[in-house]
N, C-alpha and C positions, 0 to 999 in steps of 0.2 A: 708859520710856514716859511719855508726858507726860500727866497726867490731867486736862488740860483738853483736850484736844483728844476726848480719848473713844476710845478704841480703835477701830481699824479693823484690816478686817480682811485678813489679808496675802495679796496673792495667790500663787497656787499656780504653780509650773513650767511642770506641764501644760498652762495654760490662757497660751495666748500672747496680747497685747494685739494687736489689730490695728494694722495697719500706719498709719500718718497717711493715708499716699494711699487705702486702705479706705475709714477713718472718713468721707472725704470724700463718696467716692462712695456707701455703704451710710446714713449716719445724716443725712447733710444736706439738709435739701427741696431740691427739684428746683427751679431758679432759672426763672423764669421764660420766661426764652431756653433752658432745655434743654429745660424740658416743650412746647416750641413747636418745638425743631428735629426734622427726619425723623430718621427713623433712617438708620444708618448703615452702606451699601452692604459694609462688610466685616460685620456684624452680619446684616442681611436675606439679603444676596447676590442683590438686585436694586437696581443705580441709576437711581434716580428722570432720570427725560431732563431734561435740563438745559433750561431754560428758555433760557436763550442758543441752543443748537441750535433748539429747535423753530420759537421763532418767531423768528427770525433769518431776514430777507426772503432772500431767492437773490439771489447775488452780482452785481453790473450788468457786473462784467468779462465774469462766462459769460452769463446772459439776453440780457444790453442790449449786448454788446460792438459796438460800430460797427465796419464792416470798416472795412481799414486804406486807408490814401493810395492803395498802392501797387495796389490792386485800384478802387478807387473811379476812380484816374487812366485802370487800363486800361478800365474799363468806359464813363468820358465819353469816352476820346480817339477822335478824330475818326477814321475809314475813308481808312486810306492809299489814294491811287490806283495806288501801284504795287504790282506781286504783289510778295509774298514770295519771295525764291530758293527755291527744289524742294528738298527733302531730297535726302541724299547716294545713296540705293537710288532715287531720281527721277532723277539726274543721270547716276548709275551704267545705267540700261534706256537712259538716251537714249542714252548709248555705247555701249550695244553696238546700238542700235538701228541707230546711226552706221556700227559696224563694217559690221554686216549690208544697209546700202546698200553698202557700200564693195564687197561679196565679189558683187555684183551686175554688176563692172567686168571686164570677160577680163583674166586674168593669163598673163604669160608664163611658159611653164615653160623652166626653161633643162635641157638632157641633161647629166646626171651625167657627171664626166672620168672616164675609165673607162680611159685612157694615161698614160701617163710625158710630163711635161711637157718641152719645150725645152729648160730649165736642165738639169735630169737627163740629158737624153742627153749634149750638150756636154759635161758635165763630165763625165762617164765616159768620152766617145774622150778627152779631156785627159789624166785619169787613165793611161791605156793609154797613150798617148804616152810619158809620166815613167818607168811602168814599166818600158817598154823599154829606155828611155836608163838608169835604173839598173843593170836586169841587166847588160846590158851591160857597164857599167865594173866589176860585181863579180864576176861569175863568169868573165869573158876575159882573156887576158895579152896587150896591148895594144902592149907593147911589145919582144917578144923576136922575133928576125927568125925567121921558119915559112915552108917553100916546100910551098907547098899546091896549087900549078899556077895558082889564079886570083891574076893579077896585084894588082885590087884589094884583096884581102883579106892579101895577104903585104906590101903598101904597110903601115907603119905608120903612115901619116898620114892613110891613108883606110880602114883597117879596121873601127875602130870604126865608121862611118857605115855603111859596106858590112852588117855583121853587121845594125845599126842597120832598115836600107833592110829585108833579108832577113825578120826576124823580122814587120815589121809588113806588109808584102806578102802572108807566107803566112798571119797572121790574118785580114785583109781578105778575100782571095782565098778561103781554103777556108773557114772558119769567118763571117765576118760574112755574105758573100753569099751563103752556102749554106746552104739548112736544111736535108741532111741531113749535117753536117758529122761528122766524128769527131775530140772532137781528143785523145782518148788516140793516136792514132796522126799525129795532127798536132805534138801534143809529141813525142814521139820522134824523128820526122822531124827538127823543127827541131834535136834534141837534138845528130843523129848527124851532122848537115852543121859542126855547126861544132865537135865534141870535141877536133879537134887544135890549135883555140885556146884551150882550156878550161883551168881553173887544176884540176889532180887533186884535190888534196886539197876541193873544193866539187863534185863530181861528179855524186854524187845530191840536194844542193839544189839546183844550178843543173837539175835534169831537173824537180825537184817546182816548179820556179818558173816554168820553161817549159809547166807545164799550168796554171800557174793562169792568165800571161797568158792562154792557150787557151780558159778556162774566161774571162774577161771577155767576148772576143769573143763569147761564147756571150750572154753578159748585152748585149751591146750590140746584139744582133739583135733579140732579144726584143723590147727598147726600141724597137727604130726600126718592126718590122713591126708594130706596134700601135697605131700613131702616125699620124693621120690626114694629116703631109706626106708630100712626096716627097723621102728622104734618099740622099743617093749618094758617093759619094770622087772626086775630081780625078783626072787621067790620073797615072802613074807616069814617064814617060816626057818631060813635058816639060823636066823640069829635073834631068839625071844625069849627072855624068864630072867627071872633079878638072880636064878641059882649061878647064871652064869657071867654074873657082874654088871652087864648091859642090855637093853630094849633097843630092838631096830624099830626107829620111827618112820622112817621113809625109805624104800627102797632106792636098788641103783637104776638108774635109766640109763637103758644099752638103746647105741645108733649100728646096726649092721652088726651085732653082737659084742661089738664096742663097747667100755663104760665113756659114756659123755657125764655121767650128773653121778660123785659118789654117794654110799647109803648115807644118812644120817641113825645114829644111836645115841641113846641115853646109856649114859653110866648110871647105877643104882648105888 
């Protein structure tokens, strides 16, 4: 120890020095701007209103805001003379107000077709026609000499037509012109006139094919009696015999004395 300095005296463990940042704030007068400033809104836990807020005038955007062009223009502009168009539910009543003169006017009503039109019958005696000429060539042996006693029908040059002639005669005659026609017993009939032409082995399709032609006729009646013309078939007799080169196989069918369906003939 140095004995001009004079002993001093050491400090103790226990007793810690304060920290620098302490000593400043605990031992050093208060500068004159601290003793002057508020205190401190984390310290009170009230902030003082800012002087900037308080008296800070109200904003001239929100007080004093001048409306814009766009409203200023529509408030000077001048009063069109012409209306405005009507809104779309304005425009929409005048229509139906429109319609509503309109329903004001007599309307025609036309009668619902409650018939088989033109087209549909024609093509049905057409159909019938075809069919006949098919069976014909499928279920007959057309060409194997048969003495049957009728001359035409043992000719094989006019058999077919003959057969042809036969089948659509007795559809006409008892089935299309008659409404109480039968033709389970009209097929038959036709069946059993001409079996000694018939190809054996096709025996019971050519019978089931003979009622359904039958079963046309059936449909072809229906059609024409419902039908507000006057539908009728051509004579049978004007045009028949191989002396005169040709066999009428089907007559014409007249609509209102019309031809709608020409005859069908065989050449000989």
């Amino acid at each position: 120890m140095d004995p001009g300095r004079g002993e001093q005296p050491r400090r103790t463990e226990s007793r810690r020095a304060p920290s620098r940042q302490g000593t400043r704030h605990d031992d050093r007068p208060p500068t004159k701007h601290q003793s002057e400033r508020p205190a401190s809104s984390k310290n009170t836990g009230h902030r003082p209103p800012s002087s900037k807020r308080s008296e800070r005038p109200p904003s001239a955007s929100r007080a004093h805001r001048p409306s814009s062009s766009v409203s200023s223009s529509r408030d000077s502009r001048p009063t069109s003379s012409k209306k405005r168009p009507s809104s779309s539910k304005e425009l929409g009543g005048r229509r139906h107000d429109t319609s509503h003169r309109r329903g004001n006017f007599d309307t025609i009503e036309e009668d619902p077709v409650n018939y088989t039109t033109d087209d549909a019958i024609i093509r049905r005696v057409s159909e019938l026609q075809t069919s006949i000429e098919q069976h014909v060539e499928n279920f007959y042996d057309l060409d194997r000499q048969i003495h049957s006693g009728n001359f035409e029908l043992d000719d094989t040059r006019t058999r077919q037509a003959m057969i042809r002639r036969s089948i659509a005669k007795t559809i006409i005659k008892d089935i299309i012109l008659r409404s109480n026609a039968d033709i389970g017993n009209t097929a038959a009939g036709l069946a059993a006139e001409f079996q000694v032409f018939e190809f054996m082995e096709y025996n019971a399709e050519r019978r089931r094919h003979l009622y359904d032609l039958c079963n046309m006729g059936v449909e072809i009646r229906a059609m024409i009696s419902s039908h507000p013309s006057s539908w009728e078939f051509g004579e049978w007799e004007d045009v028949r015999g191989p002396q005169r080169g040709y066999i009428l196989v089907f007559p014409t069918l007249l609509q209102d004395e019309e031809q709608a369906v020409a005859r069908r003939v065989f050449r000989t």
